[in-house]
Every structure is written in structure tokens, then in C-alpha cells.
C-alpha positions in Angstrom: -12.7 -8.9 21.6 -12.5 -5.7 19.4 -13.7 -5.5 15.8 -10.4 -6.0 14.5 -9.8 -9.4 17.0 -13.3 -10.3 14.9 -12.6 -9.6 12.0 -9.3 -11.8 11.9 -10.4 -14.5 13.5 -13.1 -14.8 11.4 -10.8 -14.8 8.3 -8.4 -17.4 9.2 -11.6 -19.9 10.0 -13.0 -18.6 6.2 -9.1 -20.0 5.2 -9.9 -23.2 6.4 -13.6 -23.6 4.6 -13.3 -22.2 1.1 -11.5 -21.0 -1.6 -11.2 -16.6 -0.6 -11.6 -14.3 -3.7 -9.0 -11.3 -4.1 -9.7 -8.2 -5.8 -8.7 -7.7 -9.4 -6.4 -4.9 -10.4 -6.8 -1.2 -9.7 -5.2 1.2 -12.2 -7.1 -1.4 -15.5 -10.4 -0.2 -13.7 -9.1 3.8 -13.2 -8.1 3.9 -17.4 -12.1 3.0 -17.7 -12.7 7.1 -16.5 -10.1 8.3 -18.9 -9.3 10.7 -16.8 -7.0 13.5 -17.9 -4.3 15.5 -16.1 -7.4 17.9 -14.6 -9.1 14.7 -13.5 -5.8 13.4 -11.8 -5.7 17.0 -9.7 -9.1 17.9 -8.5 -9.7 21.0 -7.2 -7.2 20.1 -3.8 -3.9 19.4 -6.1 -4.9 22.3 -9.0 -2.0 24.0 -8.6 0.3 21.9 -7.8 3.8 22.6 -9.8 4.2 18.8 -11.0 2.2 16.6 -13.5 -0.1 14.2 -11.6 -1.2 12.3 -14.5 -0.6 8.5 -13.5 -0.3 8.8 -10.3 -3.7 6.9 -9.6 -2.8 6.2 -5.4 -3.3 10.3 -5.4 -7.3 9.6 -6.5 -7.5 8.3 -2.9 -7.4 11.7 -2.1 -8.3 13.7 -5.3 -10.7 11.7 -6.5 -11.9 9.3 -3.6 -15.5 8.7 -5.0 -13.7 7.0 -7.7 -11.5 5.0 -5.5 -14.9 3.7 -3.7 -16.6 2.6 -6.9 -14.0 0.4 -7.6 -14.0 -1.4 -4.3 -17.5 -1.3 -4.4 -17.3 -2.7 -7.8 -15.4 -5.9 -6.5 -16.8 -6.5 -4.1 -20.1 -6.4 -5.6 -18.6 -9.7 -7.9 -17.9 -11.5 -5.5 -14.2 -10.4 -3.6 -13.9 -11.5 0.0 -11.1 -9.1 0.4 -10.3 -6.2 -1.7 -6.4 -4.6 -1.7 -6.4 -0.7 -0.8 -5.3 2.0 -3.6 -1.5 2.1 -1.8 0.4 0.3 -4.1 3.0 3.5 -4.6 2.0 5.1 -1.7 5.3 5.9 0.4 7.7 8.8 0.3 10.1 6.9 -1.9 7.6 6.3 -4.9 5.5 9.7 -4.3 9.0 11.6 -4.8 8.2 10.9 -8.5 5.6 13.4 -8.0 6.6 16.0 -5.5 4.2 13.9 -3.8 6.4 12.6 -0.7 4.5 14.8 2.2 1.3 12.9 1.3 2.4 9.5 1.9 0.8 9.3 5.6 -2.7 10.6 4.5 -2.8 8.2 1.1 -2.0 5.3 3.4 -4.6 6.4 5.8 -7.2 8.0 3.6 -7.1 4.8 1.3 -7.3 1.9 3.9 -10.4 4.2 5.3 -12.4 4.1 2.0 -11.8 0.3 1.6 -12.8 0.2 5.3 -15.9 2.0 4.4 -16.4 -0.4 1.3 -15.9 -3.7 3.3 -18.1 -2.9 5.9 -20.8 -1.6 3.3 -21.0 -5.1 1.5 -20.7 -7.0 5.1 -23.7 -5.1 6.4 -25.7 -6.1 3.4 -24.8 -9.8 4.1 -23.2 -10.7 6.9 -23.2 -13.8 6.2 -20.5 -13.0 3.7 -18.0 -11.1 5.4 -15.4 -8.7 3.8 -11.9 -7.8 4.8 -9.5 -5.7 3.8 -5.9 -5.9 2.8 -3.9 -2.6 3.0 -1.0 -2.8 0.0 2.0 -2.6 0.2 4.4 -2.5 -3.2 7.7 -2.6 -4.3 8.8 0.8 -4.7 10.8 2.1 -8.1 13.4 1.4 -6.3 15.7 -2.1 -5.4 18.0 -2.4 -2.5 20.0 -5.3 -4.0 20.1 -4.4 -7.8 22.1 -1.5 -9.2 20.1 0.8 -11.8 23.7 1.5 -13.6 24.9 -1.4 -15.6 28.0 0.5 -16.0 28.1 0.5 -11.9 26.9 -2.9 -10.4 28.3 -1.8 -7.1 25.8 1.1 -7.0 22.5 1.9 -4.8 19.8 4.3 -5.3 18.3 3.2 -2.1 19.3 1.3 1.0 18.0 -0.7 3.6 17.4 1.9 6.4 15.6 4.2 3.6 13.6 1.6 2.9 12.4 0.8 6.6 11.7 4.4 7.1 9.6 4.7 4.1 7.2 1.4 4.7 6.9 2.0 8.3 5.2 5.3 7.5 3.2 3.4 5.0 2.2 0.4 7.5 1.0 3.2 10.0 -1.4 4.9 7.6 -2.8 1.8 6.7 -3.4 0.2 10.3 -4.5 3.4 11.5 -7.0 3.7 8.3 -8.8 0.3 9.1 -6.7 -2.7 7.6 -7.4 -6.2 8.8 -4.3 -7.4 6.9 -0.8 -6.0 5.9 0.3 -7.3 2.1 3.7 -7.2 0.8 3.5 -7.4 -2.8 5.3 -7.4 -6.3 8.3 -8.3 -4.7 11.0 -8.2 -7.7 13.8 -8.2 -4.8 14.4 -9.8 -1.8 15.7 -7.0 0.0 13.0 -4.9 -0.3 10.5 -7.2 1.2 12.8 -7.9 4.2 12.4 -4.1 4.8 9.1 -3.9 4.8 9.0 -7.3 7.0 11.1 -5.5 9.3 9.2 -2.3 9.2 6.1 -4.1 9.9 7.6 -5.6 13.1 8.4 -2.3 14.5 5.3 -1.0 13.9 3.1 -3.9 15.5 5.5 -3.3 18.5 5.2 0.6 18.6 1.1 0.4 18.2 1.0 -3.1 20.4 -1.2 -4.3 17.5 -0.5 -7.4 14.8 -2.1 -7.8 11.8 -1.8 -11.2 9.6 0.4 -10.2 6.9 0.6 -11.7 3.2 4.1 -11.7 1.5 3.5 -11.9 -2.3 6.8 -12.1 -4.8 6.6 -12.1 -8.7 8.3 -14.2 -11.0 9.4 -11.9 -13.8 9.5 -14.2 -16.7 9.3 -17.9 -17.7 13.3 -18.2 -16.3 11.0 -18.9 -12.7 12.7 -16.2 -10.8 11.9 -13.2 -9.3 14.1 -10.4 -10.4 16.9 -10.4 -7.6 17.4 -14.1 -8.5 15.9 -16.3 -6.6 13.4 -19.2 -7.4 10.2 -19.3 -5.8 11.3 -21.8 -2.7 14.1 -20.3 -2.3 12.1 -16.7 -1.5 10.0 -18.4 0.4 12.8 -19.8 2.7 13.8 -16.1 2.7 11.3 -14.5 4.2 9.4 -17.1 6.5 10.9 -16.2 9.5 8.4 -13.5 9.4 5.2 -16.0 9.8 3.6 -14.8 7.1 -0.7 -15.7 6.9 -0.5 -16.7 3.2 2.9 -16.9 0.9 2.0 -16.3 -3.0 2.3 -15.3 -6.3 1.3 -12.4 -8.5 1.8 -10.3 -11.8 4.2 -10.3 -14.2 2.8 -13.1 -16.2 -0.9 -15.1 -16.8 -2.2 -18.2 -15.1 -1.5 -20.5 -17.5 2.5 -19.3 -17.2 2.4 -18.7 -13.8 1.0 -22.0 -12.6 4.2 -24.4 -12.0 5.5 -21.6 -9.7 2.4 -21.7 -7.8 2.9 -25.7 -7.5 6.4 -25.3 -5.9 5.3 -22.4 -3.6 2.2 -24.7 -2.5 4.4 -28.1 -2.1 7.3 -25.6 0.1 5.1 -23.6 2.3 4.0 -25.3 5.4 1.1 -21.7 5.8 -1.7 -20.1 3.6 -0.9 -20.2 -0.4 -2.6 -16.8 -2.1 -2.1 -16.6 -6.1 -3.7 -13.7 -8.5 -1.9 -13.6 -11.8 -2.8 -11.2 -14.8 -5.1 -11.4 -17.5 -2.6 -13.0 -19.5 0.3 -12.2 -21.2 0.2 -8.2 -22.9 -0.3 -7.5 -26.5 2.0 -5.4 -28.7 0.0 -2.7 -27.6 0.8 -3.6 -24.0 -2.9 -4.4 -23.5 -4.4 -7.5 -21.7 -7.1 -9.7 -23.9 -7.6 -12.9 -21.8 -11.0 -13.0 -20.9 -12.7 -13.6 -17.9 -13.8 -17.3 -18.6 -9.8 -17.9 -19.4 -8.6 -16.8 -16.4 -11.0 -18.5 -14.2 -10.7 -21.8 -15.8 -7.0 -21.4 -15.4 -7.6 -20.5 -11.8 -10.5 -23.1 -10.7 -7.6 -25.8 -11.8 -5.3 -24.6 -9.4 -7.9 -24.9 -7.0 -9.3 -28.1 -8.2 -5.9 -29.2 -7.5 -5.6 -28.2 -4.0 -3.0 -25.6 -4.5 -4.6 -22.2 -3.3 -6.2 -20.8 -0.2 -6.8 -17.2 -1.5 -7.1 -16.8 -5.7 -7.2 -13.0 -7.3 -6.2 -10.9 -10.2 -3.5 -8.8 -10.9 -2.8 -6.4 -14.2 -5.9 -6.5 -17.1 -8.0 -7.8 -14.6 -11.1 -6.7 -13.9 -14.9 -7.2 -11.9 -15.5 -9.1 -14.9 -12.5 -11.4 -14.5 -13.1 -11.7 -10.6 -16.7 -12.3 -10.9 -16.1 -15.6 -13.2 -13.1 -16.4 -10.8 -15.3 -16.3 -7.7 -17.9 -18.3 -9.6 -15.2 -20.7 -10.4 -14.1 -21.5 -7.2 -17.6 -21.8 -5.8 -17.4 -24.8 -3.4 -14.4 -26.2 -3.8 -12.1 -27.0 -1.3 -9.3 -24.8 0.1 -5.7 -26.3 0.4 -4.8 -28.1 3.3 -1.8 -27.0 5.0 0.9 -30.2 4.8 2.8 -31.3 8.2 6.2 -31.0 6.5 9.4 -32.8 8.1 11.5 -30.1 10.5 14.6 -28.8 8.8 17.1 -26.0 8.4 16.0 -24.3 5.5 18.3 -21.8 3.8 18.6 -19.9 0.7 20.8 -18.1 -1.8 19.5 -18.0 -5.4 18.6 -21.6 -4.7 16.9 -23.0 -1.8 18.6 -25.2 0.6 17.4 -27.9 3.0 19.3 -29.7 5.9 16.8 -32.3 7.5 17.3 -33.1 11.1 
């Protein structure tokens, strides 16, 4: 078997035995170097004729020593698998920046210092091995919403722009080192089924398949994502694509986002993944829940046999993962349930037709 064979099979029997810690979030950790618009650029993108402030995927290749102390930094707390820096990295999010041309090497660059990472921590114990999980995100854009509220009828993307742009991404980050593909943030439908499909083509072009984690995020307390649809019914959506682990994340604490973990654990018939924020933000916009919150919150869920895979999203930090992976210390994983065969559909709502 290769290393990658190895590495995935040795995940999916870690699934079966324990509760799997995700990273926490990225860009809380980057506003800890308060880095200014010099400290965005380095000395590769000084003279580049945009403002780079914010763009915190571009560190992969500006500032990589950063990018590999925050890895290093979760895993060091305890993450079994950490997420690499890609969350905006395709042509369509980059274009924000002037940044589009990069989009291969931040996909590539960035799964190769979480590679590096990984197999850092795993050589110290093997024992304890590490994976890692090259990101996907949403774009700014949404193939099934208009931007115009004047215009519902109007796109500033569509579905073949879409496909282009994550296929790119899903190359850089298999050809970087990923041991898993994740999909997340998913505020639309649409989106996601692009990325899906872009995925397939690419494990058919490189002959390769990676397990592949489809995360949505339930925008408020009305329990839907953004392009409508309740958790169930998403979940119906998208598993034609045999996902490794269906889940949850952002947008809103554990304490909110629990009952919409519950009805993605009782639908889901594979792996159930969950990593909320820190809470809800201030007025400030800042996250206060500390770490011992959001790992009580978390160890419930697992208590309750309704995770697999247990994380954090935005405000989160090695602090917060630290006390989550200390939470779920022993406990037992969720089992998958046998559920009875039927014709699952979906609109907004999901819709079952037993045989």
C-alpha cells in the first residue's frame, strides 16, 4: 500500500474507536501576530499593486513560518487532523486581490506545510497519528442566490465557473499531501454540488480518491443554511456523493448549534463531524466563550453519541481545542445506525418515500 492507502485506512479504523479532534480556527490565531499590510506582503508580494491586508490564505506563501506554527500549535493540543490554510484559496475568492494566478500554488504550497506538520507530530508519537484535511470553502460567491435584491433572477457566478475554480483548488491540495478533501461553510447548495462534482473529475483525472467531508452551516436559529434548506434536507442533497463524515460548522456556538447536529446525526446513515464557534460574537464582533464552555458543550454531544469528529470554528483557538480534546478523552464514537432503504429527496424540506 502507499502512504496515502495508510494513512486512510488508518483513519477510518480511528472513526470507529474514538472521538477524532479537529483543528480550531485559522485567521483567530493569525490576528494574535497583528500583522500589518507589510506583514501580509513579505518581501515576494512587496510590490504588488493591490492591498493584501486580510488575505491570510496568501501567508501560506508569504509568511509560511507562520502558517506552520499554527498547525504546529494544534496539533500540539491535541488535533488528530488539522484543516489546511485554503479556505479562500481559488481563482474566484483570490480575484478580490489580484490574487487569481496564485490559486494552484496556495492550494499546493498550503496542504505541503500541513503535510510537513502532520507528519512532524506523527513521528514524535506514532502511536497518535495525524492527518490532514485540505479545505475547501464557499467562495464570496452563491450559485443559487442573487447579490441584487432588486434582481433575484441575477448571477454573479454559475455552475461551470464554479467547477473550474474548485477543481484547480482540489488539485493543489492532493498534489500538496491531503489525506482528505473538506467541503465546508456551505451557505448554498449549489456551490457544494460543484465542488462535489469537481472532486469527481479530479479523482478520475489523477486515478486517486480521497475520503471527502461535506460540512454546511446553519446561518441562524431559523435552522437553515442560507439557500434554504434544513439540515436533512442538505444532507439528502448531497449524499449521492458518499461523503466520509456529514457535519456542521460556524455561524453560531455549541450550545445553538446542537439540535442541528441531533437531526444530522439521526439522518445520516455515515460519519457525523461537528466544530461550532466559540459562541455567539460580541458587539464588537469578538468571540468570549471560553475554552471550558465550549468543551462542555461539545463532550455532551459526544456523551450523547452524536459525533465522530468534534472541532472548532471562528474564536476558537489551541486553548479551546486542547480542553475539547481533553473532553472527549475516552468516550465513545457514534455508531453508524442501519437505517430502513428509501427514496430520499429534497427541496427546502426533506422528503422520504420508504420502500
Amino acid at each position: 500500500m502507499t502512504a496515502l492507502a495508510d494513512r486512510i485506512a488508518a483513519l477510518k479504523a480511528a472513526l470507529d474507536t474514538r472521538v477524532l479532534v479537529l483543528d480550531g480556527a485559522m485567521g483567530t490565531v493569525i490576528q494574535r501576530y497583528k500583522l500589518d499590510e507589510a506583514g501580509f506582503r513579505g518581501k515576494r508580494f512587496a510590490a504588488h499593486p493591490r492591498d493584501l491586508k486580510g488575505n491570510n490564505d496568501l501567508l501560506i506563501l508569504s509568511r509560511p513560518e507562520i502558517i506552520g506554527e499554527i498547525h504546529r500549535a494544534y496539533l500540539e493540543a491535541g488535533a488528530d487532523i488539522i484543516e489546511t490554510n485554503t479556505f479562500s484559496s481559488t481563482t474566484i475568492a483570490q480575484a478580490d486581490y489580484g490574487c487569481e494566478a496564485l490559486a494552484y500554488e496556495l492550494n499546493l504550497e498550503g496542504a505541503k506545510i500541513a503535510r510537513a506538520a502532520a507528519d512532524e507530530l506523527t513521528a514524535k508519537n506514532p502511536a497518535k497519528p495525524r492527518w490532514v484535511a485540505g479545505a475547501l470553502g464557499p467562495t464570496n460567491r452563491t450559485a443559487s442566490i442573487s447579490p441584487d435584491v432588486n434582481d433575484p433572477g441575477y448571477r454573479n457566478v454559475n455552475f461551470d465557473q464554479l467547477v473550474v475554480a474548485f477543481s484547480e483548488q482540489a488539485e493543489g491540495l492532493i498534489d500538496g499531501g491531503s489525506d482528505i478533501l473538506l467541503v465546508e461553510t456551505i451557505i448554498d447548495t449549489l456551490n457544494a454540488k460543484a465542488a462535489l462534482f469537481a472532486i469527481d473529475e479530479v479523482f478520475e483525472k489523477k486515478g486517486v480518491a480521497l475520503p471527502i467531508m461535506i460540512s454546511g452551516t446553519i446561518t441562524d436559529q431559523s435552522g437553515r443554511i442560507l439557500s434554504g434548506q434544513t439540515p436533512e434536507a442538505f444532507w439528502h442533497s448531497i449524499r449521492h456523493a458518499k461523503p466520509l463524515t456529514i457535519g456542521l460548522n460556524c455561524a453560531l456556538g455549541a450550545s445553538q448549534l446542537r439540535p442541528y447536529v441531533a437531526e444530522i446525526s439521526r439522518a445520516a446513515d455515515t460519519y457525523v463531524h461537528a466544530y461550532p464557534n466559540a459562541g455567539l460574537p460580541n458587539e464588537f464582533g469578538e468571540y468570549d466563550e471560553m475554552p471550558e464552555t465550549t468543551a462542555g458543550h461539545i463532550s455532551a454531544w459526544a456523551k450523547d453519541g452524536l459525533v465522530n469528529i468534534v472541532g472548532g470554528c471562528c474564536g476558537t483557538t489551541p486553548e479551546h481545542i486542547a480542553a475539547v480534546a481533553k473532553s472527549v478523552a475516552g468516550l465513545k464514537p457514534r455508531k453508524l445506525p442501519k437505517l430502513p432503504v428509501a427514496m430520499k429527496l429534497s427541496g427546502l424540506e426533506p422528503f422520504k418515500l420508504a420502500s
